[in-house]
C-alpha positions in Angstrom: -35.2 -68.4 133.4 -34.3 -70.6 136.6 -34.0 -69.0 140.2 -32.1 -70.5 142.7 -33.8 -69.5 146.3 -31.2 -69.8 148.5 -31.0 -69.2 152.5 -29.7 -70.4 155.7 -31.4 -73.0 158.6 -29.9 -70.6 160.9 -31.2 -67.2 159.3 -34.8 -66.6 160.6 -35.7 -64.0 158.1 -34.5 -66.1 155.4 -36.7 -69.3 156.7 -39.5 -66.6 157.0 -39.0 -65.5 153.0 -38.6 -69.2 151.7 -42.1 -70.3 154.0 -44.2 -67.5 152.5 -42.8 -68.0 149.1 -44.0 -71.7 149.5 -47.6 -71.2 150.8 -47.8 -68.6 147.8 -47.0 -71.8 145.1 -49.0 -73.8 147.1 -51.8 -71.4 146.6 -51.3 -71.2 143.3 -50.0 -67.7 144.1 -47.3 -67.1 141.2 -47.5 -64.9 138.5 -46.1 -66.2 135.1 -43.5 -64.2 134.5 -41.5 -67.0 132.9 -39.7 -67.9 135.6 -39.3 -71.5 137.7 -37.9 -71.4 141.2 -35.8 -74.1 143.2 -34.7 -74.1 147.0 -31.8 -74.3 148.2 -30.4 -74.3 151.9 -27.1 -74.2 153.5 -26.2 -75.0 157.3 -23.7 -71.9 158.3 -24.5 -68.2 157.3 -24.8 -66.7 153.4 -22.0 -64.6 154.0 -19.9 -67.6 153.8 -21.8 -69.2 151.3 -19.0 -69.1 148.6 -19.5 -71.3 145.3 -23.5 -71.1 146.2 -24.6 -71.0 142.8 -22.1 -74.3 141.9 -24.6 -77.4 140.5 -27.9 -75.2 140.6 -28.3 -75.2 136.4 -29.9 -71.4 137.6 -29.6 -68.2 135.7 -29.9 -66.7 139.0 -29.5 -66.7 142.7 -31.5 -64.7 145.0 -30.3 -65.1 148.6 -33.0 -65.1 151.0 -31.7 -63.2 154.5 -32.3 -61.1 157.3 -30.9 -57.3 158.0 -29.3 -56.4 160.8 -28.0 -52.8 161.8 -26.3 -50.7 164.7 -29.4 -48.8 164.1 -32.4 -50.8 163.6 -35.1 -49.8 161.7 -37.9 -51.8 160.2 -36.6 -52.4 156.7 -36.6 -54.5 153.4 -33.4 -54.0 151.1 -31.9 -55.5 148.3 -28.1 -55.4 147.6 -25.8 -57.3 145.5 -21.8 -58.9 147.5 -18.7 -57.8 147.0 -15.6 -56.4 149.3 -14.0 -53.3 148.4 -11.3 -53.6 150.1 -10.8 -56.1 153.1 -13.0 -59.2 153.9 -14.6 -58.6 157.0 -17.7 -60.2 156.3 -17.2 -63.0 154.4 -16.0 -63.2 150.6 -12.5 -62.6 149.5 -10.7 -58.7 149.6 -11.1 -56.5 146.7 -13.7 -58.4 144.7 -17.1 -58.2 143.3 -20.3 -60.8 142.7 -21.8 -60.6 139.3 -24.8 -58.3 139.7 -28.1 -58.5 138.1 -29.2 -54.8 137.8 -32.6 -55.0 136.0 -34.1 -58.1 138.3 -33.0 -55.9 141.5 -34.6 -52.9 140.1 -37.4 -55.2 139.9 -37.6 -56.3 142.8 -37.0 -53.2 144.2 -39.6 -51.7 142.8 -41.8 -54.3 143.8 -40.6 -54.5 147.4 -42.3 -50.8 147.5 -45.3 -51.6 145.9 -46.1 -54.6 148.6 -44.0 -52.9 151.4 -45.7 -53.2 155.0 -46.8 -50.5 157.2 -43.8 -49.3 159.2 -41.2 -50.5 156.8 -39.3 -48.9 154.0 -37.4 -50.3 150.9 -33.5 -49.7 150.0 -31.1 -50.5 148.0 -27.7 -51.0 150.3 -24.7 -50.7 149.1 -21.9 -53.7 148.1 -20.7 -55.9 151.3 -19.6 -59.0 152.7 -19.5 -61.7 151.4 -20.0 -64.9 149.4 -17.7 -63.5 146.0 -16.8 -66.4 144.8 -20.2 -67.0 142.7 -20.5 -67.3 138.7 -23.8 -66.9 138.2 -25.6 -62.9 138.7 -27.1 -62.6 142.2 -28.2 -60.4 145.4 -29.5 -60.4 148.5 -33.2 -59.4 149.3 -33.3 -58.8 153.1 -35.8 -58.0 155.9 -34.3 -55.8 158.8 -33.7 -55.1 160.9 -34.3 -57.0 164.5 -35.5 -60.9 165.6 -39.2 -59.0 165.7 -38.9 -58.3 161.7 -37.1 -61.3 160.9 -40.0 -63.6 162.2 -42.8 -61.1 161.0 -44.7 -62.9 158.3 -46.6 -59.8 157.1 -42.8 -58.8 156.5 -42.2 -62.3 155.0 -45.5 -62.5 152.8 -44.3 -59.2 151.2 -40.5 -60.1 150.2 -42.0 -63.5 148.9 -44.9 -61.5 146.8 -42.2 -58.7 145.6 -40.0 -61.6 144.3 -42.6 -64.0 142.8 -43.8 -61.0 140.9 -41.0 -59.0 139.9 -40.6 -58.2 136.2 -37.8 -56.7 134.8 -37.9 -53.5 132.5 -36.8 -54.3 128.7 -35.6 -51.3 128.7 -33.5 -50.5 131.9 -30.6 -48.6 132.3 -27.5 -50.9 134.2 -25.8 -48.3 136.2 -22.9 -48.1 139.2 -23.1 -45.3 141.6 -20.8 -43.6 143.9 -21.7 -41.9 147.1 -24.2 -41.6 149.9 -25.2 -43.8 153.0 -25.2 -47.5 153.2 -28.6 -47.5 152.6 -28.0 -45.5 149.1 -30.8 -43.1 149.3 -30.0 -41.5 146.1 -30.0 -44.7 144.1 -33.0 -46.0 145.8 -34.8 -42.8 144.8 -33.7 -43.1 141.2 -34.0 -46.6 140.6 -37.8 -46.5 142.4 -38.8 -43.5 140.0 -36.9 -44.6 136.7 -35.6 -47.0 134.5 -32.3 -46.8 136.3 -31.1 -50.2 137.5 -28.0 -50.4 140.2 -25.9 -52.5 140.7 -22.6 -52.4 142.4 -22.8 -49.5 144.8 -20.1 -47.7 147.3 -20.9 -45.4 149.8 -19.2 -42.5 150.0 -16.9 -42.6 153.5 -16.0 -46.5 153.9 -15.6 -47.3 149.9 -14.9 -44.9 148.0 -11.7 -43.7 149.3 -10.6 -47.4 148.3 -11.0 -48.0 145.0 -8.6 -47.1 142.3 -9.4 -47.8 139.3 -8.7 -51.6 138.7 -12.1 -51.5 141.4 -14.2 -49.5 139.2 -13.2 -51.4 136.2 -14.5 -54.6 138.2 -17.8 -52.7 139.4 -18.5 -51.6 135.5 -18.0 -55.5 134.5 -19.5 -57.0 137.1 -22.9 -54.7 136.7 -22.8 -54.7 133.0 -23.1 -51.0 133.6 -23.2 -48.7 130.8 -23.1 -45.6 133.2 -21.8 -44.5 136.4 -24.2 -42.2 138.6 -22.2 -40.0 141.0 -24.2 -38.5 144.2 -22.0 -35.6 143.9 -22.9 -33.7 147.2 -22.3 -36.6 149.4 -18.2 -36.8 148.5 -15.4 -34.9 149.2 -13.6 -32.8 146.5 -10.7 -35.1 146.4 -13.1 -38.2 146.1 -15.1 -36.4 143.5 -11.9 -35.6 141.0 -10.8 -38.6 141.6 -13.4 -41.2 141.1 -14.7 -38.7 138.1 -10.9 -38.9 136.5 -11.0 -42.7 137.0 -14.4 -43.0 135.0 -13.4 -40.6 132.5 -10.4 -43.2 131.7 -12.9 -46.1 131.7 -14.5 -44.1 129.2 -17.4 -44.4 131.4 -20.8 -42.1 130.9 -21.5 -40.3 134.0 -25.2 -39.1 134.5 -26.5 -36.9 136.9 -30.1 -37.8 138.7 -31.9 -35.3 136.8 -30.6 -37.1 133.5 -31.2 -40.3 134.7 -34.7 -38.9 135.0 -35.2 -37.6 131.8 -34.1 -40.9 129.3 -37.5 -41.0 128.6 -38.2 -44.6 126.5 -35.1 -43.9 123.9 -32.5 -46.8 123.7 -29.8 -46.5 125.3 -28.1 -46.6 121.8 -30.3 -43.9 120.2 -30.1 -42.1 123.8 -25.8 -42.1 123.3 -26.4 -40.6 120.1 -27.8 -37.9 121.2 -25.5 -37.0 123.8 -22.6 -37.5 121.1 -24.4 -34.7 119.0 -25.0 -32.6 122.3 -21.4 -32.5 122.9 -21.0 -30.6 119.6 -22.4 -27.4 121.3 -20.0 -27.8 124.0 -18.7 -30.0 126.8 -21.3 -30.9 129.7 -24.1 -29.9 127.6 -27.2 -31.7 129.6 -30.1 -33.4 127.7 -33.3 -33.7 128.7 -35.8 -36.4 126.5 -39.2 -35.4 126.4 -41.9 -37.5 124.0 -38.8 -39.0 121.8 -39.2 -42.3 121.5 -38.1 -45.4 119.4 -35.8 -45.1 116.3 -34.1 -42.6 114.6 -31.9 -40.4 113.1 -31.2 -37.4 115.8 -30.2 -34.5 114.2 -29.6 -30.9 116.4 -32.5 -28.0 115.6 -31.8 -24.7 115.9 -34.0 -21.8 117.0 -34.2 -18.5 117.2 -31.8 -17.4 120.5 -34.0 -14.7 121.3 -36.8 -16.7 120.8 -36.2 -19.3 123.1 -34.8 -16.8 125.9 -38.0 -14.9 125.9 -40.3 -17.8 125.9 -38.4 -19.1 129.1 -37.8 -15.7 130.5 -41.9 -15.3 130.3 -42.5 -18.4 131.7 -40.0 -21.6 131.4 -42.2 -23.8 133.7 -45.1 -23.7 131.4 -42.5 -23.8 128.3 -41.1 -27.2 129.7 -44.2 -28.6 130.2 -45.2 -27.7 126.7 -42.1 -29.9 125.8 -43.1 -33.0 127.3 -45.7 -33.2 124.8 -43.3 -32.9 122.2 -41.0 -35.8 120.5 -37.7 -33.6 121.6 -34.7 -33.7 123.2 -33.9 -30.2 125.0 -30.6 -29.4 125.6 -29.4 -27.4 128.3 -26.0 -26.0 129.9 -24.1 -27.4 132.9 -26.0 -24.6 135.5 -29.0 -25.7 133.1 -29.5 -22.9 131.4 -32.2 -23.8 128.3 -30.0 -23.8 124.8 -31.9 -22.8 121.9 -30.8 -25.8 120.0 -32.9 -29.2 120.5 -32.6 -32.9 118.8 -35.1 -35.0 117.3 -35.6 -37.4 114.6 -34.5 -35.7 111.2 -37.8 -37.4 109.7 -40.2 -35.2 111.4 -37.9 -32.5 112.0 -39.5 -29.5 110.2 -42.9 -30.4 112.4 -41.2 -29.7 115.6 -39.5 -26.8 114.5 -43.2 -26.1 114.0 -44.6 -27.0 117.0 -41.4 -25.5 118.8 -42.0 -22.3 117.6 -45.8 -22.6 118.2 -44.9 -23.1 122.0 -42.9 -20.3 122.7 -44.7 -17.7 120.4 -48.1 -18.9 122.8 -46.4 -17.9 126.0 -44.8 -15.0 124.7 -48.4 -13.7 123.7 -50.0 -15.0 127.1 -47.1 -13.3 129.2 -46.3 -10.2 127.3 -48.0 -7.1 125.4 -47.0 -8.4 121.9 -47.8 -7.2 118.5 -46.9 -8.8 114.6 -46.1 -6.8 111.9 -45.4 -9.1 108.7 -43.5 -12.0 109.9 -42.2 -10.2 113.1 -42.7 -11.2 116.7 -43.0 -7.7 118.3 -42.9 -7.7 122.0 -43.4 -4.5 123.8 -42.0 -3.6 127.5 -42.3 -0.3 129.7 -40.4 -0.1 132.4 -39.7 2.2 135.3 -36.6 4.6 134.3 -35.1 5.7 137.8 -33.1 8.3 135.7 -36.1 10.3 134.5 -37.1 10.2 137.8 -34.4 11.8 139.5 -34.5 14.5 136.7 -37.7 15.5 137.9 -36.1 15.8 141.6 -37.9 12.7 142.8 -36.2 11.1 145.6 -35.4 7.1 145.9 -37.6 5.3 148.0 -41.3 4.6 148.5 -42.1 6.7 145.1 -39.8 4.8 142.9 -41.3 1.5 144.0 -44.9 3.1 143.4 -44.3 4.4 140.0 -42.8 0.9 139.2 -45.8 -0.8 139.6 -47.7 1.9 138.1 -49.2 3.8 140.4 -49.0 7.6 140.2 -47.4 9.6 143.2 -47.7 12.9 144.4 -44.5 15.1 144.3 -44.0 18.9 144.5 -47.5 20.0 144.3 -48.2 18.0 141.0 -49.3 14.4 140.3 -46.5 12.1 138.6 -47.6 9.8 136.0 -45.9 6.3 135.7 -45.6 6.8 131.6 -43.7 10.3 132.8 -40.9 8.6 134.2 -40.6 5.3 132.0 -39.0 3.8 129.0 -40.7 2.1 126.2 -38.7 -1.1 124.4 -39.3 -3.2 121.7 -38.1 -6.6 120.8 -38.4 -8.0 117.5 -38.1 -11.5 116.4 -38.1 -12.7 113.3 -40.3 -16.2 112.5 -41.0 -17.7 109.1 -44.7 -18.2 108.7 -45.7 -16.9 112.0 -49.2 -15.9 110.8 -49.4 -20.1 111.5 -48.0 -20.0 115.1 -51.4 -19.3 117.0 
């Protein structure tokens, strides 16, 4: 892959980036990631810098620039051009660069990894200009003052983050909708997962402006194969609206939690098993654990009652039990644990196994159980404020002693906790569960 380096005589931070990036190749500096590098430098600013990419034979252009802001802070970002709407910074109205999602993730990623003390990384989301490029590109930025954009610690670490950036095989193109300019969802995602951004709109100054036509553009111009919505940050109106839009794009929304949880699946093998979550019923989450690779995903059922005890004894021990397991869990909208999970139909009676083993274990470490044949037998006593108002004991302190088993004094006699409680019994029913240790 070729890299066109591009920046500006008149953009200090940019002359800082391209000066460390050349005493790093002349130190032999470079990782081989595959890549070879040329310069390229224009007289007026980037933002104007339409048709950049024009005669550089490149597979990609990296603009090289500073950061500034209304409210400076010392920062390195990463964004990708485009106007929503009007031009005000360069490019023309209503239109989008190509993106290139995974290299900005890389870079990204690697920005953090050789950030500077008293700096932070971003993504930003799409603005100014140049638009009228045909190649994928972004900006990677230092910001946000003339004491950043000359600082060649700052400098050293751009040049370093893009010299060694390597993309994930396996990220996840995405758009996303909402928050600041600095995206602070997205940036939290894409630093901690294999989600990759690429166009971007924040929530009070874009949004409201694109219709659908834009969000068809965004999707193309990112390659995106899912839209991430940072729901809390937009209004109602935005939020039916821009969801109604995607849902005619036939666009996959995930939220940050299932952005989280793709685990290593393909994205292919990963849209499978939504498609056979959405059997169960609409919004149904899933949440990949130790799946991984190819398959055949087919939907396992367990026990109801099973499952529901296991996570009412202790569901953050049963999902880290999970992680271990090559599973998809599935869960409700409020994410409420199903009892149905998916995995790959060639191992599928092992994990109904090992499923089973899980929750019987913290069942038995949680509760007073017993087994009678292939029965699951979990005993509870509880405090029955009805037999204790028989007895003409009054609510209050005494009721809150007898349920957590301590005796009280009532009347001239000693009350016993087993006088005023209720035994029950659950029974589940699990083939072979002499095996479930």
């Amino acid at each position: 892959m070729k890299v066109a380096l591009v920046n500006s005589r008149q953009d200090l931070a940019g002359c800082t980036i391209r000066r460390s990036i050349e005493e790093l190749m002349r130190e032999g500096n470079v990782p081989d990631t595959g890549r070879t590098y040329e310069f390229f430098e224009v007289d007026g600013r980037l933002i104007h810098a339409e048709g950049a990419d024009a005669g550089t034979r490149a597979d990609l252009v990296i603009f090289l620039s500073r950061h500034s802001s209304v409210n400076p802070v010392p920062v390195l970002t990463v964004h990708v051009t485009g106007n929503y709407g009007v031009a005000e910074l360069g490019g023309s109205p209503a239109t989008l660069a190509p993106a290139a999602p995974a290299m900005m993730h890389a870079v990204l990623r690697s920005l953090a990894r050789h950030c500077p003390e008293g700096y932070r990384v971003s993504y930003e989301v799409t603005h100014h200009g140049p638009t009228t490029l045909s190649l994928p590109s972004f900006f990677v930025e230092i910001g946000s003052t003339i004491k950043e954009w000359g600082d060649p610690v700052a400098g050293r670490a751009v040049a370093e983050a893009v010299l060694d950036a390597v993309p994930l095989a396996d990220a996840v193109p995405l758009i996303g909708f909402g928050g600041t300019h600095y995206a602070v969802r997205e940036t939290e995602i894409a630093l901690a997962t294999r989600g990759a951004f690429g166009h971007i709109a924040s929530s009070q100054r874009q949004v409201p402006a694109i219709d659908e036509a834009m969000a068809r553009q965004m999707i193309e111009k990112s390659g995106a194969v899912a839209a991430y919505v940072d729901r809390k940050s937009l209004s109602r109106s935005d939020l039916d609206r821009i969801g109604g839009i995607l849902d005619r794009l036939g666009m996959v929304r995930l939220s940050e939690s299932e952005i989280s949880s793709l685990g290593r699946l393909p994205w292919e093998t990963y849209c499978r098993v939504r498609e056979l979550a959405a059997t169960l019923g609409s919004g149904t989450r899933c949440y990949v654990h130790a799946l991984c690779g190819e398959g055949l995903p087919e939907i396992l059922s367990l026990d109801p009652v099973l499952v529901a005890e296991a996570a009412k004894a202790g569901e953050a021990e049963l999902l880290l039990g999970l992680s271990a397991i090559p599973v998809v869990h599935l869960a409700t909208q409020d994410n409420r644990l199903l009892p149905q999970f998916i995995a790959f139909s060639k191992n599928s009676s092992e994990i109904i196994n090992a499923l089973n083993t899980l929750c019987v274990k913290i069942i038995r470490n949680r509760e007073i159980t017993a087994t009678e044949n292939d029965y699951l037998i979990i005993k509870r006593v509880r405090f029955d404020p009805e037999k204790a108002r028989i007895l003409g004991i009054p609510a209050g302190p005494a009721y809150r002693q007898l349920a957590t088993g301590q005796a009280v004094e009532y009347g001239g006699r000693v009350i016993a906790p087993d006088e005023v409680s209720v035994a029950t019994e659950t029974r589940i029913h699990i083939p072979g569960l002499e095996n479930h240790s």
